[in-house]
mmCIF file as gemmi writes it, N, C-alpha and C atoms, coordinates in Angstrom:
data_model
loop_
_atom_site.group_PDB
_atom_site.id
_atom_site.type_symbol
_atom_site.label_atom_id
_atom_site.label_alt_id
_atom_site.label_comp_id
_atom_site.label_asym_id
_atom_site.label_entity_id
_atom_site.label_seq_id
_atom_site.pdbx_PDB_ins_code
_atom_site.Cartn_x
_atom_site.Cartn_y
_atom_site.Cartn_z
_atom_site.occupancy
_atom_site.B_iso_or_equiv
_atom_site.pdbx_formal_charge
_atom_site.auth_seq_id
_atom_site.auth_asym_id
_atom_site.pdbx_PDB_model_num
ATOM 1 N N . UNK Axp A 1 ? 103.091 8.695 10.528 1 0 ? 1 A 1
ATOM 2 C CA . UNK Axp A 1 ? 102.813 10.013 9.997 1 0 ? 1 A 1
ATOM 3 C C . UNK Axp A 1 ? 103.734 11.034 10.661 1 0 ? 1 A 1
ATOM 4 N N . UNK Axp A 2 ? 104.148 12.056 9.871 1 0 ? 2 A 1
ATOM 5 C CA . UNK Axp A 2 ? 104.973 13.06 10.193 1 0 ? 2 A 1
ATOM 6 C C . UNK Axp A 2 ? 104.259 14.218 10.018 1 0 ? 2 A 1
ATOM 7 N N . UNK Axp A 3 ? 104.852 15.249 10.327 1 0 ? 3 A 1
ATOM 8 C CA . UNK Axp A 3 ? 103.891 17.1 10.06 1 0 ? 3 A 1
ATOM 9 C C . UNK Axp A 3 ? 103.771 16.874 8.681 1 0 ? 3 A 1
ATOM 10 N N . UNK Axp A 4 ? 104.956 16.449 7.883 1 0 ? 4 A 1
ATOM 11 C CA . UNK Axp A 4 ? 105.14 16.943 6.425 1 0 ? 4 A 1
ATOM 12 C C . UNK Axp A 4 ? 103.88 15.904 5.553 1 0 ? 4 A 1
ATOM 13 N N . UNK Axp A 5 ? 103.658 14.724 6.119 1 0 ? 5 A 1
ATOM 14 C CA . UNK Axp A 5 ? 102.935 13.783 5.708 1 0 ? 5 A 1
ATOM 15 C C . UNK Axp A 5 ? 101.532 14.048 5.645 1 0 ? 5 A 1
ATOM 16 N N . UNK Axp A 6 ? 101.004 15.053 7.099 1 0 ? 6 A 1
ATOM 17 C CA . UNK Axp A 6 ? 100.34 15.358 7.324 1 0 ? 6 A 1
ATOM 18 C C . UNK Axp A 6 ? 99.725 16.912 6.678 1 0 ? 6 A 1
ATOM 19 N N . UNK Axp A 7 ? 100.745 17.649 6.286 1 0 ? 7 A 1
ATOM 20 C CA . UNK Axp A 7 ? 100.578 18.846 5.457 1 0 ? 7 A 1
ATOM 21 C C . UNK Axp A 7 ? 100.163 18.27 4.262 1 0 ? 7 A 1
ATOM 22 N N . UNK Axp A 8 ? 100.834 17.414 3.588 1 0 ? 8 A 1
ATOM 23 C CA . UNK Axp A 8 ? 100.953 17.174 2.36 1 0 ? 8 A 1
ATOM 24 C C . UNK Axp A 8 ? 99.154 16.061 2.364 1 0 ? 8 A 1
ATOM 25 N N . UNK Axp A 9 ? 98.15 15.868 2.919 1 0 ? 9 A 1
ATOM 26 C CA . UNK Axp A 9 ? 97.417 15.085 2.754 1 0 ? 9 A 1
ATOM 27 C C . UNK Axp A 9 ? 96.493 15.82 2.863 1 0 ? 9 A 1
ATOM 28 N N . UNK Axp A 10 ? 96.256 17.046 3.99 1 0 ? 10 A 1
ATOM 29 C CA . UNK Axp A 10 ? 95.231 18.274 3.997 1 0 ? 10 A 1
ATOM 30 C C . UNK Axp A 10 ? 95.509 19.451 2.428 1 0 ? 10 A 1
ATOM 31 N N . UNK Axp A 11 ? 96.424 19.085 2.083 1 0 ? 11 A 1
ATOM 32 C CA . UNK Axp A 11 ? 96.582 20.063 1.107 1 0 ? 11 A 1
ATOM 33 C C . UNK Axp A 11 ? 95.737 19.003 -0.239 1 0 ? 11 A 1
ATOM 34 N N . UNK Axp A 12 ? 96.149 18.049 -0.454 1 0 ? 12 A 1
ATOM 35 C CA . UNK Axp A 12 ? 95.265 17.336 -1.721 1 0 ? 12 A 1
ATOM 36 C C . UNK Axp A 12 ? 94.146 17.527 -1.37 1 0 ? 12 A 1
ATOM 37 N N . UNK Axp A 13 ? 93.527 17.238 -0.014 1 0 ? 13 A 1
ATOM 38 C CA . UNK Axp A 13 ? 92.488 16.961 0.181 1 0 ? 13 A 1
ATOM 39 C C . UNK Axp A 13 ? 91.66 18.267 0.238 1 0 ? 13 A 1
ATOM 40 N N . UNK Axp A 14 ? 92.228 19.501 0.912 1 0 ? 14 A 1
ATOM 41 C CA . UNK Axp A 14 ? 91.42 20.651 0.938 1 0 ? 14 A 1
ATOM 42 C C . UNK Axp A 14 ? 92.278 21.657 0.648 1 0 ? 14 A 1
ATOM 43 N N . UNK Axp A 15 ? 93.037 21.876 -0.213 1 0 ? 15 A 1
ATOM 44 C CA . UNK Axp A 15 ? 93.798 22.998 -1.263 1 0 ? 15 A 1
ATOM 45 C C . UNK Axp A 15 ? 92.536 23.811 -2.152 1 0 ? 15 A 1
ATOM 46 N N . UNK Axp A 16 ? 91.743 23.219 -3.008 1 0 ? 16 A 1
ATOM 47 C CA . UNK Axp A 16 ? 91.336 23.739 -4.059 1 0 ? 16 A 1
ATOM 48 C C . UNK Axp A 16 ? 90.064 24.337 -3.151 1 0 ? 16 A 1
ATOM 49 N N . UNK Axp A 17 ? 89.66 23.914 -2.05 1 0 ? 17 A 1
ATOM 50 C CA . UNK Axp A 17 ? 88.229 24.235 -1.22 1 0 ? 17 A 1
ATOM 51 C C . UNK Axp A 17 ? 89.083 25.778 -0.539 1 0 ? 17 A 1
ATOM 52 N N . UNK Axp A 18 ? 90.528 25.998 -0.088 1 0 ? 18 A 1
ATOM 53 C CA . UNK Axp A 18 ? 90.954 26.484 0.699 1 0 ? 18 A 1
ATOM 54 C C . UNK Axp A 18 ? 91.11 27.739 -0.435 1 0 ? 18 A 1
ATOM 55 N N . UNK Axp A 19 ? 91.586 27.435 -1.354 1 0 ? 19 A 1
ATOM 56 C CA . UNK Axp A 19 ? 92.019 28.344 -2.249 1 0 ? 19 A 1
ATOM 57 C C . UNK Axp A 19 ? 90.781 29.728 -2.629 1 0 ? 19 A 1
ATOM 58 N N . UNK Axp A 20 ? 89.737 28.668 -2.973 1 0 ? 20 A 1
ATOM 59 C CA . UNK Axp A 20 ? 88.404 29.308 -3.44 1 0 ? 20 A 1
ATOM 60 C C . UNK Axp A 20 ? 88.147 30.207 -1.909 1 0 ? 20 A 1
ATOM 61 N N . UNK Axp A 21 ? 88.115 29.893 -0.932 1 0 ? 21 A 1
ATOM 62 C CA . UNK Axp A 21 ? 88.038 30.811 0.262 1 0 ? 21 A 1
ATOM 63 C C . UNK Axp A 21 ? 88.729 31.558 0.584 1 0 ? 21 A 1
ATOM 64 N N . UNK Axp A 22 ? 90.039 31.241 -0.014 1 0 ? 22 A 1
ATOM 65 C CA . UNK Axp A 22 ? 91.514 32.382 0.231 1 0 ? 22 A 1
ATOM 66 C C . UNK Axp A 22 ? 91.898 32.69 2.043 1 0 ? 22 A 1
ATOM 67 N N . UNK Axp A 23 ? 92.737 33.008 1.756 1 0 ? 23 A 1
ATOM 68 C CA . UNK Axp A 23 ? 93.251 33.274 3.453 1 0 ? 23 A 1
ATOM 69 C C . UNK Axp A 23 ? 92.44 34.06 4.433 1 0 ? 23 A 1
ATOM 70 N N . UNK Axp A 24 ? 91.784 34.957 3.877 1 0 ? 24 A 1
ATOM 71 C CA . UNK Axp A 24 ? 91.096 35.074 5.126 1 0 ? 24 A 1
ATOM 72 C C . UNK Axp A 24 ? 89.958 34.629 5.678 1 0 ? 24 A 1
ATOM 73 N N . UNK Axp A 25 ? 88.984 34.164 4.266 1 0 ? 25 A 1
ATOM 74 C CA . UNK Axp A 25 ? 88.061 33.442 4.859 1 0 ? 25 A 1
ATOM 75 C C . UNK Axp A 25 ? 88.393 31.478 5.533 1 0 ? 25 A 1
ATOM 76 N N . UNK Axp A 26 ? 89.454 31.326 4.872 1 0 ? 26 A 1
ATOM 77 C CA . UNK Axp A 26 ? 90.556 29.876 6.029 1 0 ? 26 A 1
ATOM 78 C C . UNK Axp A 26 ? 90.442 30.482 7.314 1 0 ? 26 A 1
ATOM 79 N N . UNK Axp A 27 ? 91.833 31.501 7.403 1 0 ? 27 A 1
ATOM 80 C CA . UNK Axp A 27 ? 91.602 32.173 8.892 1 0 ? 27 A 1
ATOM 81 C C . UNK Axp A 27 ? 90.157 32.671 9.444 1 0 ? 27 A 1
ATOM 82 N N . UNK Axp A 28 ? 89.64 32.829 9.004 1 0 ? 28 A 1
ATOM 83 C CA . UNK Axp A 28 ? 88.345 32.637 10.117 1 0 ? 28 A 1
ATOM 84 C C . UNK Axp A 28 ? 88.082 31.623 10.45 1 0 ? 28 A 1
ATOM 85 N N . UNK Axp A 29 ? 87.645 30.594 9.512 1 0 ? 29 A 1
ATOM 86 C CA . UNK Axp A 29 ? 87.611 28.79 10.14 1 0 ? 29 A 1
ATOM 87 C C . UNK Axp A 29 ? 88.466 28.439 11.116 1 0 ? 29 A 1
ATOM 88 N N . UNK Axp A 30 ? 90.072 28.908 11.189 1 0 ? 30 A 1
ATOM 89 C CA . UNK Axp A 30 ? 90.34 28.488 11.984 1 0 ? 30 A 1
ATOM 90 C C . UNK Axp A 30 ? 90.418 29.509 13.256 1 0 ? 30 A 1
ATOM 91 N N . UNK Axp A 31 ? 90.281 30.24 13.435 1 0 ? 31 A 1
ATOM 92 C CA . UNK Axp A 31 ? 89.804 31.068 14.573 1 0 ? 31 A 1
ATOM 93 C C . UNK Axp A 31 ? 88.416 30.614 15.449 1 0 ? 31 A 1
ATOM 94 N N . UNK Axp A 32 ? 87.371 29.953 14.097 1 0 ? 32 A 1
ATOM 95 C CA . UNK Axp A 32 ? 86.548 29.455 14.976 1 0 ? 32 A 1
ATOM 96 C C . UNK Axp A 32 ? 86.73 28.034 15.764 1 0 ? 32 A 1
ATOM 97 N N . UNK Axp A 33 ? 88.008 27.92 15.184 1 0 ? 33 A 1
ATOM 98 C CA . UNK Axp A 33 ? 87.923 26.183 15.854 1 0 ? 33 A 1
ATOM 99 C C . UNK Axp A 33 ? 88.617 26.674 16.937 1 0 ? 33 A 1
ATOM 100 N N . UNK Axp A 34 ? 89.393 27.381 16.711 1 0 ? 34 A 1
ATOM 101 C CA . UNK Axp A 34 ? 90.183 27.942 18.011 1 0 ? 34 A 1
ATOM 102 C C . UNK Axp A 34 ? 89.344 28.178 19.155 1 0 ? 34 A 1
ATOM 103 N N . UNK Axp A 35 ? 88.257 28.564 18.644 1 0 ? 35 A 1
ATOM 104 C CA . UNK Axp A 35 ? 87.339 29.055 19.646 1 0 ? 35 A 1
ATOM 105 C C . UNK Axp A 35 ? 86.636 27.494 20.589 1 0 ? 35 A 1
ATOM 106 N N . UNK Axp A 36 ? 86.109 26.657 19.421 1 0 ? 36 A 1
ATOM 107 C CA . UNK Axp A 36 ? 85.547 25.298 19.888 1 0 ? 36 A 1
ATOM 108 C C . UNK Axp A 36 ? 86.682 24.806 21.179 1 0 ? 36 A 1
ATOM 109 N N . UNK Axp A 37 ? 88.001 24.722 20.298 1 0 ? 37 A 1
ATOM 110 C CA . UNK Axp A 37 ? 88.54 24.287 21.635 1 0 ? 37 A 1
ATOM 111 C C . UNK Axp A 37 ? 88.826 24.765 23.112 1 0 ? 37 A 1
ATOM 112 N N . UNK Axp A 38 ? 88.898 26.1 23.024 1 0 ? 38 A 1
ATOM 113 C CA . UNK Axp A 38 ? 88.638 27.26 24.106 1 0 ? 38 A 1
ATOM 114 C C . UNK Axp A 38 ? 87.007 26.4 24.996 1 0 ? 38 A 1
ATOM 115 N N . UNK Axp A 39 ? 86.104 26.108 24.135 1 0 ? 39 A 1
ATOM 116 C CA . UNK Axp A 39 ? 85.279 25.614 24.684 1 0 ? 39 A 1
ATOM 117 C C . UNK Axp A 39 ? 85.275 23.976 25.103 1 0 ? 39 A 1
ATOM 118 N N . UNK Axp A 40 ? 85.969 23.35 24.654 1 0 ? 40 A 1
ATOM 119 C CA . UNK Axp A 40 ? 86.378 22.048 25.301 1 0 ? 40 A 1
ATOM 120 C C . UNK Axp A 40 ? 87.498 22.298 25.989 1 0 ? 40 A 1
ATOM 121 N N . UNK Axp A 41 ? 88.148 23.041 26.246 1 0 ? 41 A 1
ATOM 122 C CA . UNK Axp A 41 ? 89.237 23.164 27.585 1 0 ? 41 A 1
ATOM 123 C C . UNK Axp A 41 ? 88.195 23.57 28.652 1 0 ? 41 A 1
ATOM 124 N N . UNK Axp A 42 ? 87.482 24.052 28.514 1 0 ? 42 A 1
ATOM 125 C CA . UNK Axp A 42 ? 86.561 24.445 29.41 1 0 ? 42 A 1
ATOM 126 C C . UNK Axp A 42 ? 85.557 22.935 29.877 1 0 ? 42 A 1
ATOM 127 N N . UNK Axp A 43 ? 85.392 21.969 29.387 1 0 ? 43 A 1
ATOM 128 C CA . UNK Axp A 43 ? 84.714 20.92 29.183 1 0 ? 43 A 1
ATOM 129 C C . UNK Axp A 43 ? 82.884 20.762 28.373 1 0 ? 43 A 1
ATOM 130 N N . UNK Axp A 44 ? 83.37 21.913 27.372 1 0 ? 44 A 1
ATOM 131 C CA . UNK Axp A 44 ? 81.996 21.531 26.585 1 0 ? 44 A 1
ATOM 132 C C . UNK Axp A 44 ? 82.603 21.179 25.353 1 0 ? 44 A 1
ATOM 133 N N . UNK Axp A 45 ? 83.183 19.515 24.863 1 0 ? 45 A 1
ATOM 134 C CA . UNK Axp A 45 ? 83.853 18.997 24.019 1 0 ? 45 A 1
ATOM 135 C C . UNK Axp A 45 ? 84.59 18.54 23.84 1 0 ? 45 A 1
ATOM 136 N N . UNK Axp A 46 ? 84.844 17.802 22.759 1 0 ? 46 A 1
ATOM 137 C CA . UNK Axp A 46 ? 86.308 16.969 22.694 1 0 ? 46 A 1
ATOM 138 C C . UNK Axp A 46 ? 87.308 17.426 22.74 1 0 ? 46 A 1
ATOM 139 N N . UNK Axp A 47 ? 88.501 17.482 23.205 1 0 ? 47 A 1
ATOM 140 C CA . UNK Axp A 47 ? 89.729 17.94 23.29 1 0 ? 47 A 1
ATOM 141 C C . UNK Axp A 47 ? 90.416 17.403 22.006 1 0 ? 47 A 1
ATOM 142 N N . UNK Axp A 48 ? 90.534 15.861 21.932 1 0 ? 48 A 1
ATOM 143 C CA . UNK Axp A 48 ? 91.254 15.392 21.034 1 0 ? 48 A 1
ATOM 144 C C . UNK Axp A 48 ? 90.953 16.161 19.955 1 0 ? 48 A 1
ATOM 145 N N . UNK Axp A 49 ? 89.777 16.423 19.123 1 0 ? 49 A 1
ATOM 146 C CA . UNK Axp A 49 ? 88.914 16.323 17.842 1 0 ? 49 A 1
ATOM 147 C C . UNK Axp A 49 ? 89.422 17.709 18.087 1 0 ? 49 A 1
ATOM 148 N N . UNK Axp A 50 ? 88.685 18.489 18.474 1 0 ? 50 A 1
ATOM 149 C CA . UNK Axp A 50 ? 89.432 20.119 18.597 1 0 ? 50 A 1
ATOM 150 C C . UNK Axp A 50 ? 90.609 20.435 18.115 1 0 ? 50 A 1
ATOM 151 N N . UNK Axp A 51 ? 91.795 19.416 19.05 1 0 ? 51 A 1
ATOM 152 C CA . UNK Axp A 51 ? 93.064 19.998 18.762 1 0 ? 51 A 1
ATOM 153 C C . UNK Axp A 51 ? 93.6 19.247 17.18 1 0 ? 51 A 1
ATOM 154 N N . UNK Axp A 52 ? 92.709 18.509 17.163 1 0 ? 52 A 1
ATOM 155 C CA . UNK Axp A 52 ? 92.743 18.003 15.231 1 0 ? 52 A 1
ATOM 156 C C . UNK Axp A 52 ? 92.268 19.266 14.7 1 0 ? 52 A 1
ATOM 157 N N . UNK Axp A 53 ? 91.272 19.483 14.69 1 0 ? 53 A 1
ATOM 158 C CA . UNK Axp A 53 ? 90.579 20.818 13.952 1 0 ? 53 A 1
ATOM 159 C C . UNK Axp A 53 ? 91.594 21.888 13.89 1 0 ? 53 A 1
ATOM 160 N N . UNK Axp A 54 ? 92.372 22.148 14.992 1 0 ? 54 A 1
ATOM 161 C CA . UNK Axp A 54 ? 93.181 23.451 14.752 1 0 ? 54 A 1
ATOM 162 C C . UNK Axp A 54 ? 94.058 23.552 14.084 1 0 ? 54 A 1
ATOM 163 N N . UNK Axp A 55 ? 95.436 21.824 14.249 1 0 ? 55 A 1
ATOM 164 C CA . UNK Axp A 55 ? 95.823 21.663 13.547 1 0 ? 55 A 1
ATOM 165 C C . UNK Axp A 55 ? 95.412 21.55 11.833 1 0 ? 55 A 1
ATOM 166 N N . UNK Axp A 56 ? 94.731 20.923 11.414 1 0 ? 56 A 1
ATOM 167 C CA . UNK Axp A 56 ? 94.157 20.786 10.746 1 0 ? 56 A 1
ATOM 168 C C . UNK Axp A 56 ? 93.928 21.73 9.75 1 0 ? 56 A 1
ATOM 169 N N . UNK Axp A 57 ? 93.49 23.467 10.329 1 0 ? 57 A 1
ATOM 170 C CA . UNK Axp A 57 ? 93.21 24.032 9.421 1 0 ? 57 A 1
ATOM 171 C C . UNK Axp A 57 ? 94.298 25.282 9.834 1 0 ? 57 A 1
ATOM 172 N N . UNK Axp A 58 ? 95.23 25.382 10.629 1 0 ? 58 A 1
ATOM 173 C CA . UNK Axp A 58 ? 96.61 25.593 10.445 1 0 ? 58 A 1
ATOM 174 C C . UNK Axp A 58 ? 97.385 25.094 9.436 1 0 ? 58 A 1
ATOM 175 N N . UNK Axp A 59 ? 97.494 23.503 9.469 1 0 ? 59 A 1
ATOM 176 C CA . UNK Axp A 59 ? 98.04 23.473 7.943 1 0 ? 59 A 1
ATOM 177 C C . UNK Axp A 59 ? 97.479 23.945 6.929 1 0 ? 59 A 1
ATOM 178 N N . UNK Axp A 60 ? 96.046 24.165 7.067 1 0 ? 60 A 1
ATOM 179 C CA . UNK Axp A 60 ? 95.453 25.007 5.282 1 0 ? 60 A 1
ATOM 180 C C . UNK Axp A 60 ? 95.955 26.049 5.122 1 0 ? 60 A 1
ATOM 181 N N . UNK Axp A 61 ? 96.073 26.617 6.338 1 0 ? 61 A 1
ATOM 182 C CA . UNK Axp A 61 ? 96.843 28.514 6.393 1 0 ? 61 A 1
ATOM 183 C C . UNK Axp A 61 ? 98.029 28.3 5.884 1 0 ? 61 A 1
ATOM 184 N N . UNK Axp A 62 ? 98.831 27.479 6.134 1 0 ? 62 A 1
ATOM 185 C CA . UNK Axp A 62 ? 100.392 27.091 5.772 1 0 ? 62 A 1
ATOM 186 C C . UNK Axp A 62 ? 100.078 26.582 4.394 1 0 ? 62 A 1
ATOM 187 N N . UNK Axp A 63 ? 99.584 26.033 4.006 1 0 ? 63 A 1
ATOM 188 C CA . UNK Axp A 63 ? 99.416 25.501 2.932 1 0 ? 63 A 1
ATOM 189 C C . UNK Axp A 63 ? 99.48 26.758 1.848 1 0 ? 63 A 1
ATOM 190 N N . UNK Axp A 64 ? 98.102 27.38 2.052 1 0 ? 64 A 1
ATOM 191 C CA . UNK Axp A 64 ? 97.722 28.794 1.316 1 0 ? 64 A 1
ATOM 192 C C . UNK Axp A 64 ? 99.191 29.909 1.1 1 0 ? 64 A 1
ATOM 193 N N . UNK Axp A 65 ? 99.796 29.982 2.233 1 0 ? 65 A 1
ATOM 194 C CA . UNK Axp A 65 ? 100.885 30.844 2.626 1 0 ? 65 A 1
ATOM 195 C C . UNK Axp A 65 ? 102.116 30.265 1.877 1 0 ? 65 A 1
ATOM 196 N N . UNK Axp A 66 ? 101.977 28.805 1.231 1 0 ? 66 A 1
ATOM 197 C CA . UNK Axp A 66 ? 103.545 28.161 0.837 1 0 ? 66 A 1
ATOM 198 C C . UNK Axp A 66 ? 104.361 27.901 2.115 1 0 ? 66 A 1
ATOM 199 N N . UNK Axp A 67 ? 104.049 27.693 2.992 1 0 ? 67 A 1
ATOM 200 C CA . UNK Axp A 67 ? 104.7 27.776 4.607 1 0 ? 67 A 1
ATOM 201 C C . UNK Axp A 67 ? 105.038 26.128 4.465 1 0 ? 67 A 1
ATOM 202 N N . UNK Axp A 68 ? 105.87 25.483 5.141 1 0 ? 68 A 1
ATOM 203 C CA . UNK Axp A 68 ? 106.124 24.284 4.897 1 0 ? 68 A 1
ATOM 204 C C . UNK Axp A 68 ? 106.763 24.036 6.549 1 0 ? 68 A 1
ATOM 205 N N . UNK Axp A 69 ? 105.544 23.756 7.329 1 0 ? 69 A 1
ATOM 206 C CA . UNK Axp A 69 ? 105.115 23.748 8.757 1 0 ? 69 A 1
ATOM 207 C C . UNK Axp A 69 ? 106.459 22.876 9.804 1 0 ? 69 A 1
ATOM 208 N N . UNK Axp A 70 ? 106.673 21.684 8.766 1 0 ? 70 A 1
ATOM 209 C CA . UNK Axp A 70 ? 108.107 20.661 9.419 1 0 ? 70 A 1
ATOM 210 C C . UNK Axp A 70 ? 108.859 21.726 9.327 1 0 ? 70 A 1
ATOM 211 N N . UNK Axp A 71 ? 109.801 21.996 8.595 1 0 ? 71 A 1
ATOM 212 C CA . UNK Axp A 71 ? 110.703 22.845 8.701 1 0 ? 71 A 1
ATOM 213 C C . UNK Axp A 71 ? 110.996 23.839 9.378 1 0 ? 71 A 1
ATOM 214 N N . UNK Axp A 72 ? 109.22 25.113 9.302 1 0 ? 72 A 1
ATOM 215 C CA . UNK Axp A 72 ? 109.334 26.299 10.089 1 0 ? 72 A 1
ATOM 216 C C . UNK Axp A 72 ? 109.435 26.314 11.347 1 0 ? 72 A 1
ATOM 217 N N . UNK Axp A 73 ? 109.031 24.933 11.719 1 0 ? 73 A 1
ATOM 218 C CA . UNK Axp A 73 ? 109.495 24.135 13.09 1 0 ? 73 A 1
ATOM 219 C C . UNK Axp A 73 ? 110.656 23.943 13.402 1 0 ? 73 A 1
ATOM 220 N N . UNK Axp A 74 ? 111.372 23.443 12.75 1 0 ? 74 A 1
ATOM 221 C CA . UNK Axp A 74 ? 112.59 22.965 13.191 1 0 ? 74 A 1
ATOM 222 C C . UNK Axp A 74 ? 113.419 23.682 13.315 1 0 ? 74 A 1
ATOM 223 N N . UNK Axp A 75 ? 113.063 24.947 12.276 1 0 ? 75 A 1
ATOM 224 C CA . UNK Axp A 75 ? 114.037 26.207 12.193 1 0 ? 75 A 1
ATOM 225 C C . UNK Axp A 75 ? 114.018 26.875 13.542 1 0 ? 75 A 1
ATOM 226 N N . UNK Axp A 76 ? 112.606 27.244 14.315 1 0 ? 76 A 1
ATOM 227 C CA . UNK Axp A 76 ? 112.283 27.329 14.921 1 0 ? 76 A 1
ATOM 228 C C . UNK Axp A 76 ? 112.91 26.749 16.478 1 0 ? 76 A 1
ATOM 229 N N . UNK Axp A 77 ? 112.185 25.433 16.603 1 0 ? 77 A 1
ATOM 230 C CA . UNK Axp A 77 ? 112.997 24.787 17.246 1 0 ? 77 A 1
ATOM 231 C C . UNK Axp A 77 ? 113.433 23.681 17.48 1 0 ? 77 A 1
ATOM 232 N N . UNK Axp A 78 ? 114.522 23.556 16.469 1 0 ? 78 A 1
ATOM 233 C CA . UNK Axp A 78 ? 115.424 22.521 16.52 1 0 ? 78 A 1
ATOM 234 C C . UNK Axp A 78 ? 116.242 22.48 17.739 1 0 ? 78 A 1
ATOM 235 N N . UNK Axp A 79 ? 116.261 23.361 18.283 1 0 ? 79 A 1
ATOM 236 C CA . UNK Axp A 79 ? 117.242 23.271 19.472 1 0 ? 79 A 1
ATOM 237 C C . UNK Axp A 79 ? 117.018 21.759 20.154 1 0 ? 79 A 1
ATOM 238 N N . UNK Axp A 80 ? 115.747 21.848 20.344 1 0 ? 80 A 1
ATOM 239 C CA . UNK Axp A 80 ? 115.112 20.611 21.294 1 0 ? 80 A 1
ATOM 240 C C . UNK Axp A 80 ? 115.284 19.297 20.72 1 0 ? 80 A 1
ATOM 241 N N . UNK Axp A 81 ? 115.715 19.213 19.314 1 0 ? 81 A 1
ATOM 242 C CA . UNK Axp A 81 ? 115.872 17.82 18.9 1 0 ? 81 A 1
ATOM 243 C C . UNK Axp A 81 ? 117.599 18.051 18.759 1 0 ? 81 A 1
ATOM 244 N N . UNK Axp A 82 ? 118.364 18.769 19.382 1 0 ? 82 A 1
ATOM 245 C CA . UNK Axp A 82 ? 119.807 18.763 19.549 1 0 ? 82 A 1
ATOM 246 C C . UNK Axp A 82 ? 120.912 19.931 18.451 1 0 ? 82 A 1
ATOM 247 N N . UNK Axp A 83 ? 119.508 20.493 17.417 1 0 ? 83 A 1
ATOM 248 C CA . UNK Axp A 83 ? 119.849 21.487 17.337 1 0 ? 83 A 1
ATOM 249 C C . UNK Axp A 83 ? 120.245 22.725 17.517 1 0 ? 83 A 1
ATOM 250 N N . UNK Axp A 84 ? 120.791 24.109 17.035 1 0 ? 84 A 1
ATOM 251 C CA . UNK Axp A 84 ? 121.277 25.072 17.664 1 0 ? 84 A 1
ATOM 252 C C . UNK Axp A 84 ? 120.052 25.833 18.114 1 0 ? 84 A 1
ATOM 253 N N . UNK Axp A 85 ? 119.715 26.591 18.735 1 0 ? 85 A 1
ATOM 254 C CA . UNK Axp A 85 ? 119.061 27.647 19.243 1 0 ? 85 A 1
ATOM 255 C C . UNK Axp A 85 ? 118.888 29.323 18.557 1 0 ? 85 A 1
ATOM 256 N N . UNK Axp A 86 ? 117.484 29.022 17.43 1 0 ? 86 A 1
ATOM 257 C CA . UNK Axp A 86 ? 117.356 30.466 16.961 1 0 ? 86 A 1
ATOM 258 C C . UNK Axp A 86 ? 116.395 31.308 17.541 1 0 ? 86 A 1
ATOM 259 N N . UNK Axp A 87 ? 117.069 32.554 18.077 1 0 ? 87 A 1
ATOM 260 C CA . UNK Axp A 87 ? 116.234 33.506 18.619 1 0 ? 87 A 1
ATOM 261 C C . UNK Axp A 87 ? 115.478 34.322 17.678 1 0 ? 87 A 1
């Protein structure tokens, strides 16, 4: 699995649920997971499962937005995989 593999499987799977909620009620979901994991860094919870959740409904935000998460990465920072460096 790749980001793009992984965008592309939350979007079949929760596009039309994401849509009907629209971006800001997504961004709250994921603000609250943000929060869960705030509370398992702390040790009340899973870490792993958390940092799924965030991801998770980060890609719905990207999804919603047309954002295409591999890329805005790489654009980002490619430097680190031997690409140039954008400030």
């Amino acid at each position: 699995m790749n980001i793009s593999d992984a965008q592309k499987a939350i979007y079949e799977e929760y596009y039309e649920r994401d849509s009907e909620r629209g971006i800001d009620g997504t961004f709250r979901w994921f603000v609250e997971e943000i929060g869960e994991l705030a509370k398992a860094i702390r040790g009340e919870g899973d870490l792993e499962e958390e940092i799924a959740d965030v991801f998770a409904w980060l890609l719905s935000i990207a999804n919603l937005l047309g954002i295409d998460v591999e890329r805005a990465f790489m654009k980002k920072y490619g430097f680190i995989f031997g690409g140039e460096k954008n400030e």
